[in-house]
N, C-alpha and C positions, 0 to 999 in steps of 0.2 A: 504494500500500500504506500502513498505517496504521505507526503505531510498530508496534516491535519486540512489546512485551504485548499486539498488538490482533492478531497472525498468526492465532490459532484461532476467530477470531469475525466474524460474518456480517459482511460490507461490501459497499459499494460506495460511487463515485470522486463529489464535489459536485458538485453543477449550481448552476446560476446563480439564486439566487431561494429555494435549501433553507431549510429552518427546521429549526435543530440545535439541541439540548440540551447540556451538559456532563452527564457521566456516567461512575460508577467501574463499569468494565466486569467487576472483579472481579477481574483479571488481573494487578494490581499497575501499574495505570496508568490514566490519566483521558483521556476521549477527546468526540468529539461523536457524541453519538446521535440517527436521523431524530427529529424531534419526534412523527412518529405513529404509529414503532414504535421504542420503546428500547433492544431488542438488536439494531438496527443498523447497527453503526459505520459514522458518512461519513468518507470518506479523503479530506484536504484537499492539494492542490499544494502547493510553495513558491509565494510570493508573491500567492497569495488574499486577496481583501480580506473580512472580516466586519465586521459591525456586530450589537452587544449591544442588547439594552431598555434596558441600565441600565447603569452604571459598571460595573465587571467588578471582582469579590471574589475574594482568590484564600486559600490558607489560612495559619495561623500558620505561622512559621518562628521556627527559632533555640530556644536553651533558652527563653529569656523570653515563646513566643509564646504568646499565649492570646489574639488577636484577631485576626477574621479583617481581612486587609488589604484595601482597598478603594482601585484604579486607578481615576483619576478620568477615565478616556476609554471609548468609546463602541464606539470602531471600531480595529479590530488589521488585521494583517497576518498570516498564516501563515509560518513560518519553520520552518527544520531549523536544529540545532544540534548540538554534540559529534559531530560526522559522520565523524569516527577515530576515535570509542569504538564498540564492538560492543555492550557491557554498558551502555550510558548511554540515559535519553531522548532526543527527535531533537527532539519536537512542539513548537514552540514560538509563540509571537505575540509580534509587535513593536505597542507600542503608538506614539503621534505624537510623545509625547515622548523616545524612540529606546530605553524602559527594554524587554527581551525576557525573557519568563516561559515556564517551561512551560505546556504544557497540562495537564498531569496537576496540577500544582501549584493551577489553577483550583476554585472550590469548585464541587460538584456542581449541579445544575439549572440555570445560567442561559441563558437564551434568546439567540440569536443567527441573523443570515442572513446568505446568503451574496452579497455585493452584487458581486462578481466574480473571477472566472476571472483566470491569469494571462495574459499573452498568447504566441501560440506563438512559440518559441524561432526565432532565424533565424540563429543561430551555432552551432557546439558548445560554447562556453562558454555561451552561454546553457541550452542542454541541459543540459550538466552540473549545471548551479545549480538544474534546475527536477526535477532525479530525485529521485526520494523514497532515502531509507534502505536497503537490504534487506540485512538479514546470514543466510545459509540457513548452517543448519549441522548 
């Protein structure tokens, strides 16, 4: 499943090789869109690996921000985060040098694949780490 903002919109689960977009779904959150159809959302695992075309821009922050910021790596990680807030983003990416961004907080359009899957779980700890978010309410 995708974040929490992405429940009412078309998905399905990455494959090894996708070509994803960043995209405002509209929803009140930023997600990846198949690159050859927009409205719909690919739902990433934890511990996914992607790789970008290009440094990965993500948007101002803070009172002072008026430029977008620019992560000088290539290739991220998939991660959840805040996984006891209900009300909070979950999506996020770890970049190599251990800095973890949301995904929604990514600027719109940039290009990315998806260079691999995690690998299957063979504990239940590992299970646990690799469930996505879901709050049904």
């Amino acid at each position: 499943m995708c974040d929490f903002s992405l429940q009412s919109v078309r998905s399905r689960p990455a494959k090894v090789g996708d070509k994803l977009v960043t995209r405002d779904f509209g929803t009140g959150t930023r997600g990846f869109s198949a690159s050859d159809d927009p409205g719909l959302a690919v739902c990433i695992l934890p511990g996914t690996e992607l790789a970008f075309t290009s440094d990965v821009a993500c948007l101002p922050a803070g009172l002072l921000g008026w430029k977008t910021k620019t992560i000088n790596h290539q290739t991220a990680i998939f991660r959840q985060v805040n996984k006891d807030k209900m009300a909070a983003h979950h999506d996020a990416l770890e970049f190599p040098d251990g800095r973890t961004v949301l995904l929604t907080l990514l600027c719109e359009g940039q290009a990315a694949t998806v260079l691999q899957l995690p690998a299957q779980p063979t504990t239940e700890d590992e299970a646990r780490e690799q469930e996505r978010v879901s709050f049904v309410g």
